[in-house]
N, C-alpha and C positions, 0 to 999 in steps of 0.2 A: 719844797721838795715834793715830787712824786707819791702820791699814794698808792702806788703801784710799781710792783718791778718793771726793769725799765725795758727787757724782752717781750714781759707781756702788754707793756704798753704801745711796744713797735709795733706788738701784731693787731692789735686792734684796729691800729691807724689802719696797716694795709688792708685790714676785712674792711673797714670804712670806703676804701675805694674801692674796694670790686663787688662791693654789696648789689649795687644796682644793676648789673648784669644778673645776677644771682635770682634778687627778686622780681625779675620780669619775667624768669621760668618757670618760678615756683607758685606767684598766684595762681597760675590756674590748675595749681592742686586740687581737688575736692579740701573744703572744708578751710582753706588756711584765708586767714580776714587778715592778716599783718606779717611783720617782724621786727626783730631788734640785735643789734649786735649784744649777745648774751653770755650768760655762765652756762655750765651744762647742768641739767638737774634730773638728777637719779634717785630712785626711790626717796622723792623730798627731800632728797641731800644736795646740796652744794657744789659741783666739782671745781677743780682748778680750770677746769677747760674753756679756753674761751670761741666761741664761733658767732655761727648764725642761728638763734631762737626763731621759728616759724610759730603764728598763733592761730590756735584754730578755737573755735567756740565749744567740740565734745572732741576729744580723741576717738579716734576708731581703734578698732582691731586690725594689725596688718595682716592678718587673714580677709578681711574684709575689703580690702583695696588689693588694688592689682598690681603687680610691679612699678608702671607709669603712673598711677597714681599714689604712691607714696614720694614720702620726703625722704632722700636719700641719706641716708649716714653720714657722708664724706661728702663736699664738690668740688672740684679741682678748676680752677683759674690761672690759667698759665702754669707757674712755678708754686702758686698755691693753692696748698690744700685745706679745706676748711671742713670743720668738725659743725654738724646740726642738730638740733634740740627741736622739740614738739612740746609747745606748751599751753595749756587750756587757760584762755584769758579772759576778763569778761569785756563788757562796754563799761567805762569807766565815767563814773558822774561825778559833778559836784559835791563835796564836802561840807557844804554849810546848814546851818539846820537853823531848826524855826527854836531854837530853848536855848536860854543860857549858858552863856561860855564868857567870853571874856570881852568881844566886841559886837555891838547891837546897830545896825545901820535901820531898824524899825522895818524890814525886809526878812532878814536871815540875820544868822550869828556863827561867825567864826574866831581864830585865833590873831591875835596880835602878831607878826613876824616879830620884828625887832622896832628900834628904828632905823631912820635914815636923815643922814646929814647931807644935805643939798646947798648947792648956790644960796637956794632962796630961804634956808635955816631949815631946823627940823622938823620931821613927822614923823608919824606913825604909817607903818607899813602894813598891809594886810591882804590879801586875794581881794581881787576887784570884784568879783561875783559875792564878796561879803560885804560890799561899799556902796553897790549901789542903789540901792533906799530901795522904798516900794513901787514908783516909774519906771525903776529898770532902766533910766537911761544916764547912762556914763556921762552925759556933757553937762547933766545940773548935778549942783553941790548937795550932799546928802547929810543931814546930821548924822553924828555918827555918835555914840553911848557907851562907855566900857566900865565893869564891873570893877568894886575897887570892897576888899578886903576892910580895910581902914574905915571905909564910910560905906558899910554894906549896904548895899543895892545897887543901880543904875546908874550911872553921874556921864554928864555930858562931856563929851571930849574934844570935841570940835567937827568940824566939816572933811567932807573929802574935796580932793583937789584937783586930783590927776588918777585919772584910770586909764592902762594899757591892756588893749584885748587886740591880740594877735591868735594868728594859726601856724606859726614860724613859717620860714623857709623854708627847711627841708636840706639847711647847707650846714656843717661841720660850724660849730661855735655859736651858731646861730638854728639852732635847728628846731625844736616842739614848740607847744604853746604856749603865750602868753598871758598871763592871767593875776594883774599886780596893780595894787594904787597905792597913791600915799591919802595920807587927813591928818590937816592940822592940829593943832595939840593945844587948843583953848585952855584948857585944866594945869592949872599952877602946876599940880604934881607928877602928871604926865610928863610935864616940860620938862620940872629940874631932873629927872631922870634920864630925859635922852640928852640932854646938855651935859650931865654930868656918867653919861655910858662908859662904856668900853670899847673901844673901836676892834671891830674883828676882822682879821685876815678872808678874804675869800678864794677859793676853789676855783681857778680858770680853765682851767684843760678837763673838760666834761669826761673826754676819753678815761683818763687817769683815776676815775672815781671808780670805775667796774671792780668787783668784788668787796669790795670797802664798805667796813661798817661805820653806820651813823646813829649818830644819838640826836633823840628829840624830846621835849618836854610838852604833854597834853594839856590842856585846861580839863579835863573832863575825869570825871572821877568811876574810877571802872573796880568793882570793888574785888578785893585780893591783891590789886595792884596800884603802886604808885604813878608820879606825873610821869616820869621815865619812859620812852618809847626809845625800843634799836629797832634795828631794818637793818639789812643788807642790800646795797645795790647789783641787781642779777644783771638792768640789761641798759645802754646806754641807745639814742638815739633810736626809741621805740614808734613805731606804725602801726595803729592797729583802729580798726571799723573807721577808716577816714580823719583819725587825729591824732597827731605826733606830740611826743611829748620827748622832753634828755632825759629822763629818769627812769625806770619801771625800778620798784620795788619791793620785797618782800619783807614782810613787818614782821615779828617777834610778838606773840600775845601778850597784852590784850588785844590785841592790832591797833588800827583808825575808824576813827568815827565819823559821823556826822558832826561838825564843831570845832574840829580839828583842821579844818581849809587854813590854810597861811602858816602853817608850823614850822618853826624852823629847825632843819637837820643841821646838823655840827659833826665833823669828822672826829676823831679821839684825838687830836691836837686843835680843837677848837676852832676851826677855819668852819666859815659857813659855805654848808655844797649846795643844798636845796630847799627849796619853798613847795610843801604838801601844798597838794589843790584836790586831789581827784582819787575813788576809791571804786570798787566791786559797785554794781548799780544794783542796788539790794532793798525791797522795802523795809522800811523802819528802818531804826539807826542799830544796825546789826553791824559786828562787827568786819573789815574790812581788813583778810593779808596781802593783796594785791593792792598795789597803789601808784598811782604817778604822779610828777613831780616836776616844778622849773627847775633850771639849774638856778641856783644863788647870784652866778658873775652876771646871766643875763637880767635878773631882776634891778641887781647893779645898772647895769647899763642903761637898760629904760627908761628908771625911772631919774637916770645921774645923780645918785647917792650913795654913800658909801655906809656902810652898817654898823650900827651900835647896839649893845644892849645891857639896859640898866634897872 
């Protein structure tokens, strides 16, 4: 069933197809580096409104622009009228950090997604930018290391296998980055876990996720707060500084970190919607309310497995 009403869901779709007229006018605003099909956001709040989010790196003052150079309020497409947003966004980086979290490729360290049941049996799933070792190169097998409570420290977990680095298309179902691998699961305990998981539903219609709150669980310990992370999804199908992503995000404090790449989002019925990759490009591991994200169904796809987690 829809995570969204099913009005607001129709409108999306149409702003989906009249976007790109829309956005060939408005690049060459002063100041706007992107867009996304968004929520409207008024003094940090939320609205029910759905339109077009333009992103610019500082707001100005519309004193400061001239009629032509501002983004207008409304635009009108035929028979539709669309409602627009101004939002400060930054360049958005990688997520994975050089300290302890939960998986160690001897490179960087991120989070475990789930796993993944495959033709060719299970693995572990995680952002491929946290898999591939210290050569950086996706086509050799990286060890890969995860932290284990039970026998604290480092314990090997096996090799990676399959890493997918995409820039998407740019097309509806198929649209932002790619950024996901699997690694086999040498480690007895790893194993009986994703053999004996819980198989979860996933989130297909990227569309339908717009306003919808998600829950995720950090490895990282952020003190006042538990593993718990929510977010709300503000913008679907985002562009911005040359890279597209299905997801824009806004986190709930403590936000994301560095460590947090491959996190898995769960809707409040437990369907998997997205895989955290990428956050505010900030030095140190400061904390991150801006974020973006694959969608779940495409990670699904690429990597052809379906998700477990145990």
């Amino acid at each position: 069933m829809s995570t969204a009403p099913t009005a607001r869901l129709t409108r999306v779709k149409a702003i989906a197809e009249a976007r790109g007229q829309i956005d060939e006018r408005m690049y060459s605003k002063p100041g706007v580096v992107g867009s996304m099909i968004g929520a409207k956001i008024r003094g940090g709040v939320i609205q029910p409104t759905v339109g077009l989010t333009f992103f610019v790196r500082e707001k100005a003052s519309k004193t400061d622009l001239s009629p032509k150079e501002r983004v207008p309020a409304r635009i009108r497409i035929g028979n539709l009228s669309i409602a627009t947003d101004v939002l400060e966004w930054p360049q958005m980086r990688e997520q994975s950090w050089a300290g302890p979290t939960i998986i160690d490729d001897g490179h960087s360290q991120g989070s475990m997604t789930c796993f993944g049941h495959t033709d060719a049996g299970a693995f572990g799933i995680s952002c491929a930018h946290c898999l591939v070792g210290k050569d950086g190169r996706p086509a050799t097998p990286t060890n890969v290391d995860f932290y284990s409570n039970s026998n604290p420290g480092w314990n090997p977990a096996g090799e990676s296998v399959f890493l997918a680095y995409s820039s998407g298309r740019g097309l509806s179902g198929d649209y932002g980055f790619l950024d996901c691998g699997l690694f086999d699961l040498q480690d007895d305990s790893l194993r009986a876990r994703a053999l004996n998981g819980r198989r979860i539903d996933v989130v297909t219609d990227l569309h339908s996720l717009l306003h919808t709150r998600l829950i995720g669980a950090s490895t990282l310990n952020v003190p006042g707060y538990d593993m718990r992370r929510e977010c709300k999804v503000v913008g679907v199908e985002s562009f911005a500084f040359g890279e597209r992503s299905d997801l824009a995000l806004l986190v709930d404090p403590p936000g994301t970190y560095q460590g947090d790449s491959g996190m898995l989002w769960l809707t409040a019925d437990g369907r998997a919607a997205a895989v955290h990759a990428r956050g505010e490009g900030r030095a140190g591991n400061i904390a991150s309310f801006k974020t973006a994200s694959m969608s779940a169904a495409r990670v699904c796809t690429y990597l052809g497995a379906q998700l477990y987690i145990g």
